[in-house]
C-alpha positions as CSV (number, residue, x, y, z in Angstrom):
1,X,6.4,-7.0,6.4
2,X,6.9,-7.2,2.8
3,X,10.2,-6.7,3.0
4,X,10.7,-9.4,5.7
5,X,8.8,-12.1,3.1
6,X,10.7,-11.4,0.4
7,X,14.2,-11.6,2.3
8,X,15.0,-8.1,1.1
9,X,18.2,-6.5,3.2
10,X,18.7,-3.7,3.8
11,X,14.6,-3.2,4.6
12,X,13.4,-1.0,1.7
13,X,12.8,2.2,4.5
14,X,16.1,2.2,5.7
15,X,17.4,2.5,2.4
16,X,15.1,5.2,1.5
17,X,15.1,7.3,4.5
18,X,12.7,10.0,3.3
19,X,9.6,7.7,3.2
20,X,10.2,7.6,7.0
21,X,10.7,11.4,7.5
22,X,8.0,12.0,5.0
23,X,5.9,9.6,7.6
24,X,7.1,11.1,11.0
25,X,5.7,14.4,9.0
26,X,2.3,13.0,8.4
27,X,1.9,11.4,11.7
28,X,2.5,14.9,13.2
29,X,-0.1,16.5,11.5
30,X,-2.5,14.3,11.4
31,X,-4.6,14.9,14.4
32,X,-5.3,18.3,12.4
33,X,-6.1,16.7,9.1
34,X,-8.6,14.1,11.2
35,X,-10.1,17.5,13.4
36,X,-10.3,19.1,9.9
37,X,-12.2,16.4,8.2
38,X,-14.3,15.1,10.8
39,X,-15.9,18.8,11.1
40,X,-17.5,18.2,7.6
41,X,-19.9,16.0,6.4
42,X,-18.0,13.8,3.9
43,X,-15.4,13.2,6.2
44,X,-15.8,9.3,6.3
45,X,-15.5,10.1,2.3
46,X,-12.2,11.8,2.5
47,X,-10.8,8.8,4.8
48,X,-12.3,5.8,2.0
49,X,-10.8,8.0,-0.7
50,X,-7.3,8.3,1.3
51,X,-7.5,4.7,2.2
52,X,-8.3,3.4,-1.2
53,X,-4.9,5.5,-2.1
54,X,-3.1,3.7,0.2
55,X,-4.5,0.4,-1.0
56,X,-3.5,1.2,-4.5
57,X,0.4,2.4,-3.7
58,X,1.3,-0.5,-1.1
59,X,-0.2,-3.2,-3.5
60,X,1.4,-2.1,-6.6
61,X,4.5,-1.4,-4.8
62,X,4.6,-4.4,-3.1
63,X,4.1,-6.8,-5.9
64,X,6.4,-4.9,-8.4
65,X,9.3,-5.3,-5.6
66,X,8.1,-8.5,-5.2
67,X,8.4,-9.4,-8.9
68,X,12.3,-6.6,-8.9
69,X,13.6,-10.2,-6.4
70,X,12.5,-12.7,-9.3
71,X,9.6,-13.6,-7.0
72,X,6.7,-15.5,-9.1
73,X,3.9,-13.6,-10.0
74,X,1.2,-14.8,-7.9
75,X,3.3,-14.8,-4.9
76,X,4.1,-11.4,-6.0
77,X,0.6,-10.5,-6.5
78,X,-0.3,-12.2,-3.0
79,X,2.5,-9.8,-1.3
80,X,1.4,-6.8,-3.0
81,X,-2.1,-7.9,-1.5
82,X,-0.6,-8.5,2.2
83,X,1.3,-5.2,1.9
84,X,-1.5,-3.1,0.9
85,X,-3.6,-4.6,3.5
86,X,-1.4,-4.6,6.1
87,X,-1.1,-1.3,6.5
88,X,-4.6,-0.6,6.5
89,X,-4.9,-3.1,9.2
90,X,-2.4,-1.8,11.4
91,X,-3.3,1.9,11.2
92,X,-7.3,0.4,12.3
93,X,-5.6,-1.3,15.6
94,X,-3.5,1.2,16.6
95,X,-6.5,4.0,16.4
96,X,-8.3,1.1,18.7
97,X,-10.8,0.4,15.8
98,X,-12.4,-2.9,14.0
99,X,-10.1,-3.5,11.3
100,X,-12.4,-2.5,8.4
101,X,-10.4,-5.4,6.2
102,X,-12.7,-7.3,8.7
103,X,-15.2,-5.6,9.3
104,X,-16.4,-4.2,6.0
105,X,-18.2,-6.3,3.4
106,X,-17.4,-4.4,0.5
107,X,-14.5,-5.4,-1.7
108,X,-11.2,-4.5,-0.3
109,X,-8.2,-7.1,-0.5
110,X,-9.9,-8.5,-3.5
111,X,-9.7,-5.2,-5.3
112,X,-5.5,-5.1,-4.7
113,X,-5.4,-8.7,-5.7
114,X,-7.2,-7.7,-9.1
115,X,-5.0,-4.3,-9.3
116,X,-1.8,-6.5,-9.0
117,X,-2.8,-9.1,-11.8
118,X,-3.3,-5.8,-13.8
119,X,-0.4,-4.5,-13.1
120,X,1.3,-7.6,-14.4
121,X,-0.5,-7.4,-17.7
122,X,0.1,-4.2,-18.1
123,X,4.4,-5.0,-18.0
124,X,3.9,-8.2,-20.2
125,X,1.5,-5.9,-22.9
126,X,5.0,-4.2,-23.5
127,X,4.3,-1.0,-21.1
128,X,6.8,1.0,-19.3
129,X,7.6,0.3,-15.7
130,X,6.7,3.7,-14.6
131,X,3.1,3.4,-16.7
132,X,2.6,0.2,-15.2
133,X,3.1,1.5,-11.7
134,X,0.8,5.1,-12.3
135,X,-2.1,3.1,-14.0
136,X,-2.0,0.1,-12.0
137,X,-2.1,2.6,-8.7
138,X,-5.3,4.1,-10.5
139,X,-6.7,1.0,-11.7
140,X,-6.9,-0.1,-8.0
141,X,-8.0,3.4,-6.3
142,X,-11.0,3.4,-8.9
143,X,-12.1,0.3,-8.6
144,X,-12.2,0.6,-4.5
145,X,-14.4,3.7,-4.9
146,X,-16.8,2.0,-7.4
147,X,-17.0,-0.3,-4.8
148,X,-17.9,2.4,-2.2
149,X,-19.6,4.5,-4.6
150,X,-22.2,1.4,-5.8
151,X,-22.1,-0.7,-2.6
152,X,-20.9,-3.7,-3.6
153,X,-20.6,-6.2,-1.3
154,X,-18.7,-9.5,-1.0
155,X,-21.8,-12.1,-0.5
156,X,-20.9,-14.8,2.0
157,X,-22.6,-18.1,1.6
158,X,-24.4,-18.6,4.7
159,X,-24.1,-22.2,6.4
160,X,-26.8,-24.7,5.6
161,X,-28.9,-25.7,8.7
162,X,-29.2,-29.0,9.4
163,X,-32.7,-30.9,11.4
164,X,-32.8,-33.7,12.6
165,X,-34.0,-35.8,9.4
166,X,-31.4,-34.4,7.2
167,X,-28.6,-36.8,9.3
């Protein structure tokens, strides 16, 4: 998806063929990983934790390629976001599930929007690419599980109700 909004050719997988072995690999285990995890009791832990990984690797990754085709930096930051997401969402529909990005009022896309805008500040403070990427990743996975960790919720404002004398 990222690759498509961006424009980039040859899509960044087929140029980097491992990430797709290295995912064929994962797919195949993975109904071991899930029968190993959901036999313990912080199973739904292990999958937040995993998922917040995710989070932080696509966003960063996808805004830092983003910014690599001269892209702005809030569109950058906005594909980084989309890119994390994405995947998240996609994985949640094809296990038949509510896409927790939907679902789940605790701070998700917000948290790689944030992590990408750090990332950003981190390159103009003067730091290294490859310490921007680590500690941005970080940045974004910690904040997800503070988020889990201390229940914090988005707040939604809820609609005002109208009677009769109020039009």
């Amino acid at each position: 998806l990222r690759d498509l909004i961006i424009d980039r050719r040859p899509f960044y997988w087929i140029d980097h063929e491992a990430y797709v072995l290295a995912t064929f690999l994962i797919v195949a285990v993975a109904p071991w990983i899930n029968n190993f995890f959901e036999k313990r009791k912080n199973a739904q832990d292990w999958y937040i934790f995993a998922d917040a990984i995710g989070l932080g690797i696509f966003c960063i990754s996808g805004t830092s390629l983003s910014l690599a085709a001269n892209v702005p930096w809030l569109s950058s930051v906005i594909i980084g976001c989309i890119t994390g997401v994405f995947g998240g969402l996609m994985r949640d529909v094809f296990l038949n599930k509510m896409p927790a990005v939907v679902s789940d009022r605790s701070p998700y896309a917000s948290v790689g929007f944030l992590g990408g805008w750090f990332y950003i500040l981190l390159l103009e403070l003067g730091l290294s690419l490859e310490w921007s990427l680590w500690i941005g990743m970080i940045f974004i996975v910690g904040l997800r599980m503070s988020c889990v960790i201390f229940n914090w919720k988005i707040k939604y404002l809820e609609p005002k109700s109208y009677t009769d004398h109020d039009r």
